[in-house]
C-alpha positions in Angstrom: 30.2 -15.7 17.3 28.4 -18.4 19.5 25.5 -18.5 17.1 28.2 -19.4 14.4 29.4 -22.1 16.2 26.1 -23.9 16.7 25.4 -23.7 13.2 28.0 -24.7 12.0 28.6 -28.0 14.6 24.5 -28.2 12.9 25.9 -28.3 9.6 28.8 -30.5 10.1 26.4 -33.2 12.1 23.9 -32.9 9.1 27.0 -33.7 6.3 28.8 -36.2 8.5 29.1 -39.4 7.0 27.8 -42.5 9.0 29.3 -44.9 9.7 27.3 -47.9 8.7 26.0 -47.8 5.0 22.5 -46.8 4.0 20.2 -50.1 3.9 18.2 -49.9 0.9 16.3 -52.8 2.4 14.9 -50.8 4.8 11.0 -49.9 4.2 10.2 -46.4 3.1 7.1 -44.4 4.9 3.7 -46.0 3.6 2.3 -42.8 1.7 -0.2 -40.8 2.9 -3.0 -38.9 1.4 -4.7 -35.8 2.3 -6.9 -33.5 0.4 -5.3 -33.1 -2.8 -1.7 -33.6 -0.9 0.7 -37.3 -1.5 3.3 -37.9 0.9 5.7 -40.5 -0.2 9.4 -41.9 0.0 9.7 -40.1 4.1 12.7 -41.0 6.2 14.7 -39.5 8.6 18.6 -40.2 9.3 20.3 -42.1 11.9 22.0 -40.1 14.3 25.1 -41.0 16.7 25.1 -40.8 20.4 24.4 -37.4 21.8 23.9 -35.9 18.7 21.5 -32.6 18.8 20.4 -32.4 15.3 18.8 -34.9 12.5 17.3 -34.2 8.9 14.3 -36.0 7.5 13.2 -36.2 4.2 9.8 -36.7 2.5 8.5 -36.1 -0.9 5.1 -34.2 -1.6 3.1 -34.5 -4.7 0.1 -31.5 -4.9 -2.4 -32.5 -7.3 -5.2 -30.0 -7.3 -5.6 -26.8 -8.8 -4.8 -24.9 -5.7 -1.3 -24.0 -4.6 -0.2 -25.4 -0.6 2.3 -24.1 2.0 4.4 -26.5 4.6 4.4 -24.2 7.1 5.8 -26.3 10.5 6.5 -29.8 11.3 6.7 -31.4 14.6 7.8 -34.8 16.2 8.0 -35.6 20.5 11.9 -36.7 19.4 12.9 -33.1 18.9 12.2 -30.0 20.9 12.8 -27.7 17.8 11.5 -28.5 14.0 12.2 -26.2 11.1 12.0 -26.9 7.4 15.5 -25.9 5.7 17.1 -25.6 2.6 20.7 -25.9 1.8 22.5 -24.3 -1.1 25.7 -23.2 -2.8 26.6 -19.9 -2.7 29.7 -19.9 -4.3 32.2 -22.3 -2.9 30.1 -22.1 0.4 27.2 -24.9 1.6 24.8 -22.6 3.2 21.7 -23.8 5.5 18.8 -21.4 5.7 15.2 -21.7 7.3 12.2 -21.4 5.3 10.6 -18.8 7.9 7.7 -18.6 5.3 7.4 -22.1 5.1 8.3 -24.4 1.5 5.8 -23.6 -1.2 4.2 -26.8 -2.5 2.5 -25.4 -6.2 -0.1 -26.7 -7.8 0.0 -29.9 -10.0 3.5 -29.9 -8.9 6.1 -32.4 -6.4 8.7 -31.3 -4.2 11.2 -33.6 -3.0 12.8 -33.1 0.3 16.4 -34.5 0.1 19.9 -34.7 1.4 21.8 -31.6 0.7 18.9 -29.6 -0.4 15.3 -29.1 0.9 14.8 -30.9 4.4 13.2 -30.5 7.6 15.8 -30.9 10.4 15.3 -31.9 14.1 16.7 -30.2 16.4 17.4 -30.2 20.0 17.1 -34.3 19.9 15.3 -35.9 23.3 16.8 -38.8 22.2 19.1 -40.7 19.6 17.3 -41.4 15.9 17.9 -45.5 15.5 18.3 -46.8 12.3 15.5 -49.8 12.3 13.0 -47.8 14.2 10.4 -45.1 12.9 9.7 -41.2 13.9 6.0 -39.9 14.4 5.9 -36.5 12.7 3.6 -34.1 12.2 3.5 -31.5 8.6 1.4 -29.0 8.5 0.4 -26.8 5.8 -1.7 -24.0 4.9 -4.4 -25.7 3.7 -4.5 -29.3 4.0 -3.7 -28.5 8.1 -1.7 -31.4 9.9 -0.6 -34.7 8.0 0.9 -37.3 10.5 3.6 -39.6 9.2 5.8 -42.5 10.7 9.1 -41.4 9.3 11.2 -45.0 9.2 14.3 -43.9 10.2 17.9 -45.0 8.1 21.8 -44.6 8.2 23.6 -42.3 5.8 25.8 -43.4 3.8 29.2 -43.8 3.9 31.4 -41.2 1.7 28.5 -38.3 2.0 28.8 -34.9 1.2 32.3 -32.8 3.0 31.7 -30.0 5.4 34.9 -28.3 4.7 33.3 -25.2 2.8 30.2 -24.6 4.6 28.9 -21.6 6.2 25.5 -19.7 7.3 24.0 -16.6 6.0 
């Protein structure tokens, strides 16, 4: 039962609106290149005071002949990292971590977004601040460790509910 409480008060800070709107002002991560991997269009979300848990987002074009694997991802700003995904299932938002890591195929581009794919921070050592940026690390199978500055942005206002979520 305790374990279905912290997920869900993760879920709920994940889908809570901001309160300030999204500044689309705000400059996107510079992409970054490694091997035959493009990293473009990263950010992570703004959190509130004491909050424990932020998602970040990033998109990730493969384009050799050679399929790849995002395996972990790491940042000093959070003492946990996983890479998630969030689905339906049914008239239930479920959150799920990628334990064998997010597939990234050849000739392909996966885009990590709000209410989908994601990697979320967890166990914050400190508040996100719209305005400032995030050092993260990805790694994957092949291409090993790609560090990013995440610039970091408000949701916006009127995001998705949390009325109907769960975890499986």
């Amino acid at each position: 039962m305790k374990t279905k409480m912290k997920l869900l008060a993760v879920l709920a800070a994940l889908c809570t609106p901001a309160i300030a709107l999204a500044d689309d002002t705000m400059p996107m991560m510079a992409p970054v290149t490694q091997t035959t991997l493009t990293l473009t269009d990263g950010y992570a979300h703004a959190t509130l005071p004491n909050q424990p848990v932020a998602g970040g987002f990033v998109t990730i074009a493969n384009t050799g002949d050679t399929d790849d694997r995002l395996v972990a991802a790491s940042s000093d700003i959070a003492n946990v990292m996983q890479i998630h995904t969030m689905a339906m299932d049914g008239d239930v938002m479920v959150m799920r971590e990628l334990t064998d890591g997010l597939p990234v195929p050849a000739g392909e581009t996966v885009a990590l977004q709000p209410g989908g794919l994601h990697i979320m921070f967890m166990q914050l050592n400190g508040p996100l601040v719209a305005g400032e940026t995030v050092p993260v690390t990805l790694t994957f199978e092949n291409a090993g460790d790609v560090a990013v500055m995440l610039p970091i942005r408000n949701k916006m206002v009127g995001g998705m509910g949390h009325g109907a979520m769960g975890s499986q």
